[in-house]
C-alpha positions as CSV (number, residue, x, y, z in Angstrom):
1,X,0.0,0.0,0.0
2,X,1.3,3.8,-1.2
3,X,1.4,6.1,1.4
4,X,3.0,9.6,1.9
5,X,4.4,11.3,-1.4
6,X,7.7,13.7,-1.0
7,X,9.1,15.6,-3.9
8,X,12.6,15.6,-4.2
9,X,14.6,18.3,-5.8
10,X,17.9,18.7,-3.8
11,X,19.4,16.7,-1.5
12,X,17.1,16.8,1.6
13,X,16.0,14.2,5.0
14,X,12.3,13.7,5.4
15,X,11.3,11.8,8.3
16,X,8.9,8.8,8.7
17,X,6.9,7.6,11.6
18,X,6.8,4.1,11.7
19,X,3.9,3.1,14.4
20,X,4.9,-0.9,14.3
21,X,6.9,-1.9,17.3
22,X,9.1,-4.2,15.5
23,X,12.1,-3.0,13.4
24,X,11.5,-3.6,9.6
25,X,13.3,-3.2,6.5
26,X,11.7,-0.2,4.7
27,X,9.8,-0.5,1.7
28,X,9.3,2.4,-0.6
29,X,9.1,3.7,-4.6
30,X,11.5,6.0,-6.3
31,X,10.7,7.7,-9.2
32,X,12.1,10.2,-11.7
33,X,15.8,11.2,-12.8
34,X,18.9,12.0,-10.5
35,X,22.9,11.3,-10.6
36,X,24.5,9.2,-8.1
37,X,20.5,8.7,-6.0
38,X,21.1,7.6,-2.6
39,X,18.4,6.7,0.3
40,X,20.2,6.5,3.4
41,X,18.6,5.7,7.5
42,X,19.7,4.7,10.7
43,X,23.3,3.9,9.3
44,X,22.6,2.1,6.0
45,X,22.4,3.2,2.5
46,X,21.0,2.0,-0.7
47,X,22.7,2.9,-3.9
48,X,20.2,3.7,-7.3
49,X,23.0,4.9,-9.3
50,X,22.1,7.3,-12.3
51,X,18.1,7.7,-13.0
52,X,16.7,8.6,-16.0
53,X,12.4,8.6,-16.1
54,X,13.2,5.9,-13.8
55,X,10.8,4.1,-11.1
56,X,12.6,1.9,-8.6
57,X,9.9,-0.4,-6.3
58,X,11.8,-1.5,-3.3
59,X,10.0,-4.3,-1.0
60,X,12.3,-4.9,2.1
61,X,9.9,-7.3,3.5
62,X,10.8,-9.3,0.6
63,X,14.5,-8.4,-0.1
64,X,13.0,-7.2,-3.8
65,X,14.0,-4.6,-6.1
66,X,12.8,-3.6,-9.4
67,X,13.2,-1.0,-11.7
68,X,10.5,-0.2,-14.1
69,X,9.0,-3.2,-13.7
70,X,11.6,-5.9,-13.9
71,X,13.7,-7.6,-11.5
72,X,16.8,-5.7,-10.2
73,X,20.0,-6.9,-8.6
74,X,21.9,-3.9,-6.5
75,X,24.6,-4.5,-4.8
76,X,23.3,-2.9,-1.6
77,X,22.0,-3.1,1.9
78,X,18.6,-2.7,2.7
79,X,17.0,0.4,4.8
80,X,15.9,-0.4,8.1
81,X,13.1,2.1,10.2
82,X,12.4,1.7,13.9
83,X,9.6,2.6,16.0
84,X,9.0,6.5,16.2
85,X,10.7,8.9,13.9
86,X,13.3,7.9,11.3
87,X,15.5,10.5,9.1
88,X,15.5,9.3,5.8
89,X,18.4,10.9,3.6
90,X,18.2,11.1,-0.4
91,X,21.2,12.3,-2.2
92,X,22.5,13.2,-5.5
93,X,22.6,15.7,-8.1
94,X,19.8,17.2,-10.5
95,X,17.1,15.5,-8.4
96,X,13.5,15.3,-10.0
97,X,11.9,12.6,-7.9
98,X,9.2,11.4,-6.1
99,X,9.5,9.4,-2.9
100,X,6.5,7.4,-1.8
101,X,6.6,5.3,1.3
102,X,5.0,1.8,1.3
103,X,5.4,0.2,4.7
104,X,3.9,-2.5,6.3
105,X,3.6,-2.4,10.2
106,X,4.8,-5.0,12.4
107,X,3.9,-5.6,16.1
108,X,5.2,-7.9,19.1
């Protein structure tokens, strides 16, 4: 499920409240153009390289990435959020994205 939308066009952190009590890997869609795209949290950071009219689905949940539709294989770690607030960093240059979060909540 889609939920909140940021547009990205410089390097900025948004944050994300994540109500589950249990730590999960973050889920989330990129889409749109950049050099050198970077989503960074809580001391790991996934790598998206250049992006041209590009959409990126991540699904952490499932350890699944795939850009524009297919399956992708990065060579990168996986975002984690935790209960409460979490700072989510994207970087890069000449940023025209949009950032929509897609997480599902899990309790103890």
């Amino acid at each position: 499920m889609e939920g909140t939308r940021f547009r990205i066009y410089q390097a900025q952190s948004i944050n994300l409240v994540y109500s589950g009590t249990r730590a999960i890997r973050a889920g989330f869609k990129l889409q749109g153009s950049g050099t050198n795209v970077k989503v960074s949290a809580n001391g790991k950071t996934m790598s998206f390289g250049n992006m041209r009219n590009t959409t990126f689905d991540v699904d952490g949940e499932s350890y699944t990435i795939k850009q524009d539709g297919e399956d992708r294989l990065l060579s990168t770690e996986f975002i984690e959020l935790h209960h409460g607030e979490n700072r989510v960093s994207i970087s890069g240059s000449n940023l025209n994205l949009t950032f929509s979060e897609q997480l599902t909540y899990q309790f103890i």
